[in-house]
N, CA and C of each residue as an Amber inpcrd file, in Angstrom:
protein
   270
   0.8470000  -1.1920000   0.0000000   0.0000000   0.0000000   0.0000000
   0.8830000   1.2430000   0.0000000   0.5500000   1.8150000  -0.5170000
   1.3650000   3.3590000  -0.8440000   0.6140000   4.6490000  -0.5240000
   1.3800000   5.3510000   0.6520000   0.9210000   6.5940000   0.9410000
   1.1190000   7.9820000   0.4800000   0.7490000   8.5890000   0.2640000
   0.9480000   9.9950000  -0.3780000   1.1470000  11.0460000   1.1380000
   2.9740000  11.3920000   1.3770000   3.2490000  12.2440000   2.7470000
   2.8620000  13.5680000   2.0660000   2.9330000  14.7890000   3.0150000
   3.0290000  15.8700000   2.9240000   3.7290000  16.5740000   4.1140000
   4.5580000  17.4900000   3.6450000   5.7120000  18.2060000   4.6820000
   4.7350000  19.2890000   5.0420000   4.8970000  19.9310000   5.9680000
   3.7330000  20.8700000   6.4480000   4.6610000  22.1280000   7.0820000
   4.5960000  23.2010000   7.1830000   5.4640000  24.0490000   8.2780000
   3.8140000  25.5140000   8.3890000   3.3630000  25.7350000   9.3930000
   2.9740000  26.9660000   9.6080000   3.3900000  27.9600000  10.5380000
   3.4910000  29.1020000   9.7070000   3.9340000  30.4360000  10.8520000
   2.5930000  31.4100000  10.8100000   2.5230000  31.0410000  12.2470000
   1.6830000  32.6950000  12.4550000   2.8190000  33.6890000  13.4760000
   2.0070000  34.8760000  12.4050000   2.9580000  35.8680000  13.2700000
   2.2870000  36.7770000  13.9760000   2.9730000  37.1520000  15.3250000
   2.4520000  37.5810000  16.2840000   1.7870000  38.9810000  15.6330000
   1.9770000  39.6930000  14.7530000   1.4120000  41.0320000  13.9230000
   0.0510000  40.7180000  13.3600000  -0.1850000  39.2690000  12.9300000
  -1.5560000  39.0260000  12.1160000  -2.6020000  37.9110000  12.5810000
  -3.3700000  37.5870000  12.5820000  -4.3550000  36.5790000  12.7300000
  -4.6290000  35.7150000  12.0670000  -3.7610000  36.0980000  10.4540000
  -3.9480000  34.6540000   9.7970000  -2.5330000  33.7280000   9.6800000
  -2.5330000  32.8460000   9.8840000  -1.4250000  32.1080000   9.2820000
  -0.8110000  31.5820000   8.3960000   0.5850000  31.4000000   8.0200000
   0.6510000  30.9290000   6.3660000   1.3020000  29.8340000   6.5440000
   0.7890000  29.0110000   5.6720000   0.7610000  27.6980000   5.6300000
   1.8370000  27.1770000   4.3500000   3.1300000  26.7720000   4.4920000
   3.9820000  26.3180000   3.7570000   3.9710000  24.5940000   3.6140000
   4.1890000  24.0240000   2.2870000   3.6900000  22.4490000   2.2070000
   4.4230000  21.7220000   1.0530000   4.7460000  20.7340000   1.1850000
   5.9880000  20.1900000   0.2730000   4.7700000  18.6630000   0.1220000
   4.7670000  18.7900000  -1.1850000   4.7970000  16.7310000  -1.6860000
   5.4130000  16.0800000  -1.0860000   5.9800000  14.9340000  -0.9090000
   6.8550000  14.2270000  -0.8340000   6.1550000  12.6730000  -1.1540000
   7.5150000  12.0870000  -2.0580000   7.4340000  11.2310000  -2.7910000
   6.6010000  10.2550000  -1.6250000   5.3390000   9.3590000  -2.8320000
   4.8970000   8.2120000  -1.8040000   5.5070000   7.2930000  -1.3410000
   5.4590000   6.7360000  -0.1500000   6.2340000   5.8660000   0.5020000
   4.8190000   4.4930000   0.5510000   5.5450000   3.5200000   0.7730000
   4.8980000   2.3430000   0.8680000   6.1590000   1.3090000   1.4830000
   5.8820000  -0.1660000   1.7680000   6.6480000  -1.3410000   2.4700000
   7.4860000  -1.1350000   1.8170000   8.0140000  -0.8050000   0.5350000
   9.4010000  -0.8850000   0.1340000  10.3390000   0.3780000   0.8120000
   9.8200000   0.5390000   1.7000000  10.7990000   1.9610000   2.5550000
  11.8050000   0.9190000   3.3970000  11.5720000  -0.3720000   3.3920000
  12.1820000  -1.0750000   4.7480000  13.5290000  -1.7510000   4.0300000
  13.7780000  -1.3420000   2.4060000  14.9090000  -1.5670000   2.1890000
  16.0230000  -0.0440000   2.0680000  16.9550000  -0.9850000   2.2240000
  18.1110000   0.6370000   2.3000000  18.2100000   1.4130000   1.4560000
  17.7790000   0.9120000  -0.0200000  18.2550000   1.7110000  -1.2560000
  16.7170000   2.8990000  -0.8430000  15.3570000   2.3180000  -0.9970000
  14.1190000   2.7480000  -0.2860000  14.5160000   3.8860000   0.6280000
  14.6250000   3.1220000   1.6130000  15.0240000   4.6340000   2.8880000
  15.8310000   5.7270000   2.3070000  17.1230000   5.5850000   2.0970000
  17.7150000   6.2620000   1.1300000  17.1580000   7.6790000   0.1380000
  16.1500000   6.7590000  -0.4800000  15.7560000   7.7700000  -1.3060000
  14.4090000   8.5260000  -1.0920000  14.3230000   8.0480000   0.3370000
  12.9480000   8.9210000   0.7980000  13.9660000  10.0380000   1.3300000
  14.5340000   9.4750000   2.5280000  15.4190000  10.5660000   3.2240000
  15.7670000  11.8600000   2.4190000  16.2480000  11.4790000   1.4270000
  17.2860000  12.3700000   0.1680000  15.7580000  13.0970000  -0.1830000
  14.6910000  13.0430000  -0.4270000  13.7730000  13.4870000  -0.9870000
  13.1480000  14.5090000   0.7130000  12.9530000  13.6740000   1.7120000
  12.3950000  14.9180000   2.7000000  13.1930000  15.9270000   2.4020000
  15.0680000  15.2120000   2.4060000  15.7490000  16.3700000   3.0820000
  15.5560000  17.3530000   1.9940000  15.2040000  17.1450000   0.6070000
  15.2240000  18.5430000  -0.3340000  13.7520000  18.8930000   0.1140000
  12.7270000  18.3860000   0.4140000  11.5610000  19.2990000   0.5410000
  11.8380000  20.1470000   1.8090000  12.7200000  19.2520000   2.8990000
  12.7600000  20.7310000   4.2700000  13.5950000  21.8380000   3.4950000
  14.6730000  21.5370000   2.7580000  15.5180000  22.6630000   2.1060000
  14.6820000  23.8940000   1.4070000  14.0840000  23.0300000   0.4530000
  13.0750000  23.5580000  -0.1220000  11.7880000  24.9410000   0.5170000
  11.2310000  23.9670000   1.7570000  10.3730000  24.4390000   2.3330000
  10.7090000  25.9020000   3.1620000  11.8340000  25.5230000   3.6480000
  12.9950000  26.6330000   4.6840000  13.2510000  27.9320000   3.4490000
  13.5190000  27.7040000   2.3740000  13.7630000  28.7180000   1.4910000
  12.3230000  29.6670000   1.4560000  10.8730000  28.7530000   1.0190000
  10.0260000  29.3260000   1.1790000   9.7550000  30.4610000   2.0550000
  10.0680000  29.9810000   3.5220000   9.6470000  30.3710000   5.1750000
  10.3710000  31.5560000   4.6940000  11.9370000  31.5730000   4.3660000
  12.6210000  32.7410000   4.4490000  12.1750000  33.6080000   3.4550000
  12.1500000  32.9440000   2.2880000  11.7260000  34.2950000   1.4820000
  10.1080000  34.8290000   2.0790000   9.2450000  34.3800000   2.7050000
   7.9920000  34.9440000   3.0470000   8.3020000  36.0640000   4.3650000
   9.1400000  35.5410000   5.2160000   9.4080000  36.5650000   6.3680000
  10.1200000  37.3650000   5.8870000  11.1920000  37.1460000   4.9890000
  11.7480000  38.7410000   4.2500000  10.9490000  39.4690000   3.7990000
   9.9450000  39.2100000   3.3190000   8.8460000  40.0390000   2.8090000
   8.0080000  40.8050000   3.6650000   7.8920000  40.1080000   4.6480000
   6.9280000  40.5290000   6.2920000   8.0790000  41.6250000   6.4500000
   9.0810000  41.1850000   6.7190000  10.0060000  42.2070000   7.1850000
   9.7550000  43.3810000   6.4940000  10.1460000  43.2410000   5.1900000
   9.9760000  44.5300000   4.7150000   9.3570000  45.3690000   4.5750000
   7.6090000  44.6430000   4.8140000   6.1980000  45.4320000   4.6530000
   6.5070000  45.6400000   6.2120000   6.6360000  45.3890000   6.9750000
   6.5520000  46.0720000   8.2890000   7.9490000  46.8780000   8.3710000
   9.1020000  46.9040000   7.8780000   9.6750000  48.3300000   8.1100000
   8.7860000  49.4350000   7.3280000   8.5340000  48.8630000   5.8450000
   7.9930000  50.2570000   4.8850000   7.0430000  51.0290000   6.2000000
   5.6990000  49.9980000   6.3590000   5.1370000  50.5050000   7.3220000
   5.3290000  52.0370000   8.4160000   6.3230000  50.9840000   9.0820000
   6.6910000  52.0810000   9.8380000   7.9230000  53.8250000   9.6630000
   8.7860000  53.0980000   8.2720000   8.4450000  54.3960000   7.8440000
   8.0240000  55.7110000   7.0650000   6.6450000  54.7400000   6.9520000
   5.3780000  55.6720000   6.0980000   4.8310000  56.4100000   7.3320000
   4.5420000  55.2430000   8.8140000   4.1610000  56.3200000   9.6140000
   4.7020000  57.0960000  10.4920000   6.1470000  57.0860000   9.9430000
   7.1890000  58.3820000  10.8940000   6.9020000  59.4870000   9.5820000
   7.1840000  59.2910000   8.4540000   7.1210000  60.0640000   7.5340000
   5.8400000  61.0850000   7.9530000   4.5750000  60.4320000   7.7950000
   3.3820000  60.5000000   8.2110000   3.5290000  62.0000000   9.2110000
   3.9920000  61.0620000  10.4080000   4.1280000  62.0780000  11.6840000
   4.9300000  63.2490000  11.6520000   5.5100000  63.2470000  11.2680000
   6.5690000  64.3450000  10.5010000   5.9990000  65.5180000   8.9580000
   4.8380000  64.8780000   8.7280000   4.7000000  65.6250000   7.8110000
   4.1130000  66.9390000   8.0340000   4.9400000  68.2610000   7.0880000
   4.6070000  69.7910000   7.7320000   5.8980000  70.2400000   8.6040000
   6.7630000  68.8830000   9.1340000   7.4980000  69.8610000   9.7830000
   8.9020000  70.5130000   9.2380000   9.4940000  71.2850000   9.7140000
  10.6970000  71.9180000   8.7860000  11.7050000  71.3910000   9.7110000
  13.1480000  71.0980000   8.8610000  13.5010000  70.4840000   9.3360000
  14.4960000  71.1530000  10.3750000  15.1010000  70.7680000  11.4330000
  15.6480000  71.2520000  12.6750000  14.2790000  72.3460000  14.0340000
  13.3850000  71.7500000  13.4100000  12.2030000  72.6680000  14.2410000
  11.9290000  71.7810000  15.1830000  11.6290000  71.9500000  16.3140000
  11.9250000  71.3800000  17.7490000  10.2880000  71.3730000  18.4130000
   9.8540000  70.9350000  18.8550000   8.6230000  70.7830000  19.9680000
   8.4720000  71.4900000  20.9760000   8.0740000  72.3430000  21.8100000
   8.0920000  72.7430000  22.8990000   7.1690000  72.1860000  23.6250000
């Protein structure tokens, strides 16, 4: 009998309420996993979907990153806007 795996990773981030859901194929496994050449070539196959998957994660939080610096400085910009510059608060 032959199963169809799936690699799974979710991040929620403490900024949002939804979570994103990252997910890899991985080749079906069945009783022939219990020989070495078998194991072998499942192993070799997770290990490129975690590789795989990890590239995903990073390129998605670089992106978070960046929409949350722009963010913040659209709203310093924001707060600042009107003022001249070296003009002080009293």
């Amino acid at each position: 009998m032959t199963s169809q795996l799936i690699l799974t990773a979710v991040y929620k981030s403490p900024l949002s309420n939804t979570p994103h859901t990252f997910s890899k194929l991985l080749p079906a496994s069945s009783a022939e996993t219990l020989f070495t050449d078998a194991k072998t070539q499942h192993l070799a196959a997770l290990r490129t979907a975690v590789i795989s998957l990890q590239e995903e994660v990073n390129v998605h939080l670089t992106e978070c990153m960046q929409a949350e610096k722009k963010a913040e400085e659209d709203a310093t910009a924001e707060e600042k806007y009107g003022e001249e510059e070296g003009e002080e608060e009293e």
